[in-house]
C-alpha positions as CSV (number, residue, x, y, z in Angstrom):
1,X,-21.4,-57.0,43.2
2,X,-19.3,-59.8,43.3
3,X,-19.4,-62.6,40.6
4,X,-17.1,-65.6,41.1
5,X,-16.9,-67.7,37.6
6,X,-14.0,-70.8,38.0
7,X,-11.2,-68.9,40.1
8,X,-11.7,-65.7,38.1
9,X,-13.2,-62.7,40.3
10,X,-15.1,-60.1,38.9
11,X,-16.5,-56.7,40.4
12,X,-17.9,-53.7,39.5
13,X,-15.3,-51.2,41.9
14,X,-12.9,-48.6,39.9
15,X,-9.3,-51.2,39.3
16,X,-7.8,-47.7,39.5
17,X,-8.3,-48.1,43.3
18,X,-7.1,-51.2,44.3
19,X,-4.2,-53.0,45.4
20,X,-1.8,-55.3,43.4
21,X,-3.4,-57.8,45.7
22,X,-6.7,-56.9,45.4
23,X,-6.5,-56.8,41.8
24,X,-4.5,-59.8,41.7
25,X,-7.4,-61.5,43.5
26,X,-10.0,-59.6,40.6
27,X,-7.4,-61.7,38.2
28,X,-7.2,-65.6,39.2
29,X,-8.5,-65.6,42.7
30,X,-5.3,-65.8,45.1
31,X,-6.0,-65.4,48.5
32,X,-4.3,-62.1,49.9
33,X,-4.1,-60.4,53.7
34,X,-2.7,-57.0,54.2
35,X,-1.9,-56.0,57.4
36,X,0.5,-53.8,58.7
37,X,3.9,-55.2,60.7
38,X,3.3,-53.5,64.0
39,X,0.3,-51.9,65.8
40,X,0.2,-50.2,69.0
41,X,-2.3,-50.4,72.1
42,X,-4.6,-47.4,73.0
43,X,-4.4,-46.0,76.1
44,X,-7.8,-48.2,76.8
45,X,-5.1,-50.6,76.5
46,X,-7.3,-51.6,73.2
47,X,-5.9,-52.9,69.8
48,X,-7.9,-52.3,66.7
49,X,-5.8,-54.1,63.7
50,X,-7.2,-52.8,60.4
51,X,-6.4,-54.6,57.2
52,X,-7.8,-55.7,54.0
53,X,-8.4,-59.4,52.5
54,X,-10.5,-60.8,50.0
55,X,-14.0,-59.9,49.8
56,X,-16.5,-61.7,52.3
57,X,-13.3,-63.6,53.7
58,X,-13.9,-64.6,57.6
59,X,-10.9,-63.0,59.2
60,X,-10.0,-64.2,63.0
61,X,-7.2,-63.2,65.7
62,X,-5.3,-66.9,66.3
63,X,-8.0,-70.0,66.0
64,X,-11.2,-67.7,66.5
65,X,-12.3,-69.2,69.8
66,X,-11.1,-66.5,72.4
67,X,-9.8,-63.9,70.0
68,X,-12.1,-61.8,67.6
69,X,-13.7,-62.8,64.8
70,X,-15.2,-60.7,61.9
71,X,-16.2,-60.8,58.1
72,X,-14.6,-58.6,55.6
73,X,-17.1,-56.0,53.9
74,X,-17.6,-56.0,50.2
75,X,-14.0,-54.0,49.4
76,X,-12.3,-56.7,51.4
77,X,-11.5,-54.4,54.6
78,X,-11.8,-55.4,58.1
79,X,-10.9,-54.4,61.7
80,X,-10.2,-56.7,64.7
81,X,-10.2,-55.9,68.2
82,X,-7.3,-57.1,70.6
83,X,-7.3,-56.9,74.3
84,X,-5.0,-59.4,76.1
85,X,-3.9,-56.7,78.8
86,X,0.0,-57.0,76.8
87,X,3.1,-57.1,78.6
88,X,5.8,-56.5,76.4
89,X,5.5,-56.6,72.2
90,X,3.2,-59.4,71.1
91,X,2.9,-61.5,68.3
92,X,-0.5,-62.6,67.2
93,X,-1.7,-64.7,64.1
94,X,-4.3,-63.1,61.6
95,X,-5.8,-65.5,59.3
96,X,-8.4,-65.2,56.8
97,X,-10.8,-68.1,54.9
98,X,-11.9,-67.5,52.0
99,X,-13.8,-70.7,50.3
100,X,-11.2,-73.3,50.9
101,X,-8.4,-71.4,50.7
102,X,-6.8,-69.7,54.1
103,X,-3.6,-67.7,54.5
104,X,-1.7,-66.3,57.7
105,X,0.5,-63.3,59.0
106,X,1.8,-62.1,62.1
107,X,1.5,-58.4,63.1
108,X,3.1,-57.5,66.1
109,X,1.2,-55.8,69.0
110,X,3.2,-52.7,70.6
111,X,2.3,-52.1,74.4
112,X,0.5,-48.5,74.9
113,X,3.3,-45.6,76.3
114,X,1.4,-45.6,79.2
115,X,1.7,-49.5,79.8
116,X,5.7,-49.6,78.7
117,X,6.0,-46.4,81.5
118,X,4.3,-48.6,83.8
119,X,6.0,-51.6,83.4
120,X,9.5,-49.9,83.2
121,X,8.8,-48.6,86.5
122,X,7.5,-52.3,88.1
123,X,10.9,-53.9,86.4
124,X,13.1,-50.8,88.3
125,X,11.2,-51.7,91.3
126,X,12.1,-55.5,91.2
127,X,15.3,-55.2,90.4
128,X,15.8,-53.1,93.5
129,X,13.7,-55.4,95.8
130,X,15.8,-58.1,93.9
131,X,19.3,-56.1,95.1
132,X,17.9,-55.2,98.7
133,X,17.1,-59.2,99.1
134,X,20.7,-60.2,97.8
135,X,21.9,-57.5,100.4
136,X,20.2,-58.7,103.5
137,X,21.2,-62.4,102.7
138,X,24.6,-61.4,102.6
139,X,24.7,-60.0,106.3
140,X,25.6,-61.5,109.3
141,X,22.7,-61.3,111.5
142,X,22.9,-64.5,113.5
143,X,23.9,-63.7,117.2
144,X,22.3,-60.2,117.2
145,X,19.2,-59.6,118.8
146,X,15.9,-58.6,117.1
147,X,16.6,-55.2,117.9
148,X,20.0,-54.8,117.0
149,X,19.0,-57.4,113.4
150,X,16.3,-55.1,112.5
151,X,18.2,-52.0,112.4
152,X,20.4,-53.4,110.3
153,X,18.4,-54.9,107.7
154,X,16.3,-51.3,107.6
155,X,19.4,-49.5,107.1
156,X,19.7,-51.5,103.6
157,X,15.3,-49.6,103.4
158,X,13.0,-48.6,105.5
159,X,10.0,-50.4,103.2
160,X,11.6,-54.2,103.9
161,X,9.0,-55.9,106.3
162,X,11.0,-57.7,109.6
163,X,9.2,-60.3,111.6
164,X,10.4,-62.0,114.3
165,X,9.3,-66.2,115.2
166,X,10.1,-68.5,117.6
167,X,12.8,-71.3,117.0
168,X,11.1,-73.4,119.2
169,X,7.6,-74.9,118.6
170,X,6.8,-74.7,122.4
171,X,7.6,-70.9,123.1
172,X,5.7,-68.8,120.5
173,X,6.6,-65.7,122.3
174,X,9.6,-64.0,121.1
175,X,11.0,-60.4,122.6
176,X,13.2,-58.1,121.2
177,X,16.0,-58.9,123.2
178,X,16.3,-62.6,121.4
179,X,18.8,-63.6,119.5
180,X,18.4,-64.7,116.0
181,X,19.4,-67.9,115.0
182,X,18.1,-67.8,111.1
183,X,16.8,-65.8,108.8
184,X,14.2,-66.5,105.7
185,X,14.2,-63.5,103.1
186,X,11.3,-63.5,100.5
187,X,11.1,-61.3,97.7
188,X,7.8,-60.9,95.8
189,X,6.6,-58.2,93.5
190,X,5.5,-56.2,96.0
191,X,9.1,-55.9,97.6
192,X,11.3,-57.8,100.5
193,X,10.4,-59.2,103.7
194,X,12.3,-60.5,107.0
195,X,11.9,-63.5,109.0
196,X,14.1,-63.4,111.9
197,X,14.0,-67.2,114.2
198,X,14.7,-65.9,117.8
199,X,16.2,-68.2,120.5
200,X,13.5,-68.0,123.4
201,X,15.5,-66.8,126.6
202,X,16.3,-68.6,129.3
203,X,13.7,-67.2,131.5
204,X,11.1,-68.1,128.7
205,X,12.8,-71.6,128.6
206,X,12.5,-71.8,132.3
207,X,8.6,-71.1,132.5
208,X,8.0,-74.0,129.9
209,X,10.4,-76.4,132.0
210,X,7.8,-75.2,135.3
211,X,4.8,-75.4,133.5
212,X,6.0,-78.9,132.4
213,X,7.2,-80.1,135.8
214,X,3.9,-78.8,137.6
215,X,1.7,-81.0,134.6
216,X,3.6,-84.1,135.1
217,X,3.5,-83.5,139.2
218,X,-0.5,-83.5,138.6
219,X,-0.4,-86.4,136.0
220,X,1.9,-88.4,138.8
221,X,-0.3,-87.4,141.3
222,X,-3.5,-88.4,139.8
223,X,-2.4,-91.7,138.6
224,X,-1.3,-92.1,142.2
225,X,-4.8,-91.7,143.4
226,X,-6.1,-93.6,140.6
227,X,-4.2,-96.5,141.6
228,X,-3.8,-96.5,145.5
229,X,-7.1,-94.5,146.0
230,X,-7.6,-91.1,147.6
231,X,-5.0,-90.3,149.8
């Protein structure tokens, strides 16, 4: 049982058992929060952050709204639970209200083995897609053909994606035989990928100059008949 009398705080629990803070708070009522400096993630990738406060304090992880909330039990202890799905170390608020009083700490929240593993590998990973990408910018592609472009860029690994598009809005169809004329390099998380612009080739330039020349003979002739009737 807790009586409060003023700012004084008495209880009935052994003194022989408490904290400095704890019976600090017994003494004139200041506010305390224990927690520890650092505390690491499960492998649920789950942070429970155990502590002690004063008595029946409300106890929250930054302003309450998304993080947990709880009440302190009678001996002022507590546990929150943390699950931001943590990158790297974290820092997170704790604060506690007690009446009107509230006080604030920082613990820092250590990524799980299993996460730092997994994120040391994705970091290796990117800075080799990041090196592979810096490699196939540096290389002189323009004048090969797709072929002969590919091969090269594949030689730097197998895993970076090559596509081939047109240079020219009319002719979508590209072969393998065309020659590039620029190159677009994206790197994502995922790894490095190749756009090659092909010039179409002069056959494929040809068909599209025919194709033209036979549409404008039938607009011509149309309009012809249009105007001078049917011939």
């Amino acid at each position: 049982m807790i009586a409060i009398a003023g700012s004084i705080v008495k209880t009935d629990i052994d003194n022989s058992k408490l904290s400095p803070q704890m019976l600090e708070f017994k003494k004139n009522g200041t506010l305390f929060l224990e927690l520890p400096e650092k505390v690491n993630e499960n492998n649920n990738h789950i942070v429970h952050i155990k502590g002690q406060t004063a008595p029946k304090s409300r106890v929250q992880i930054g302003f309450g709204i998304f993080g947990d909330t709880t009440t302190a039990d009678a001996s002022g202890s507590f546990q929150l639970t943390y699950d931001d799905n943590i990158q790297q170390n974290t820092n997170i608020k704790i604060t506690t209200k007690y009446n009107n009083k509230q006080m604030s700490k920082i613990v820092t929240v250590v990524p799980s083995p299993e996460r730092l593993h997994t994120i040391e590998q994705k970091n290796k990973r990117t800075k080799q897609y990041k090196k592979e990408a810096v490699a196939v910018k540096k290389m002189s592609l323009k004048t090969k053909s797709f072929t002969e472009a590919k091969s090269s860029i594949q030689g730097i690994s197998s895993s970076i994606v090559v596509k081939s598009k047109s240079n020219d809005n009319e002719i979508t169809e590209v072969s393998d035989t065309d020659i590039v004329t620029d190159i677009r390099v994206t790197q994502t998380n995922n790894g490095v990928s190749v756009e090659l612009y092909l010039e179409p080739s002069d056959s494929a330039k040809k068909t599209l100059a025919d194709k033209k020349a036979s549409e404008q003979k039938s607009k011509d002739l149309e309009a012809a008949k249009n105007k001078y009737g049917r011939l």
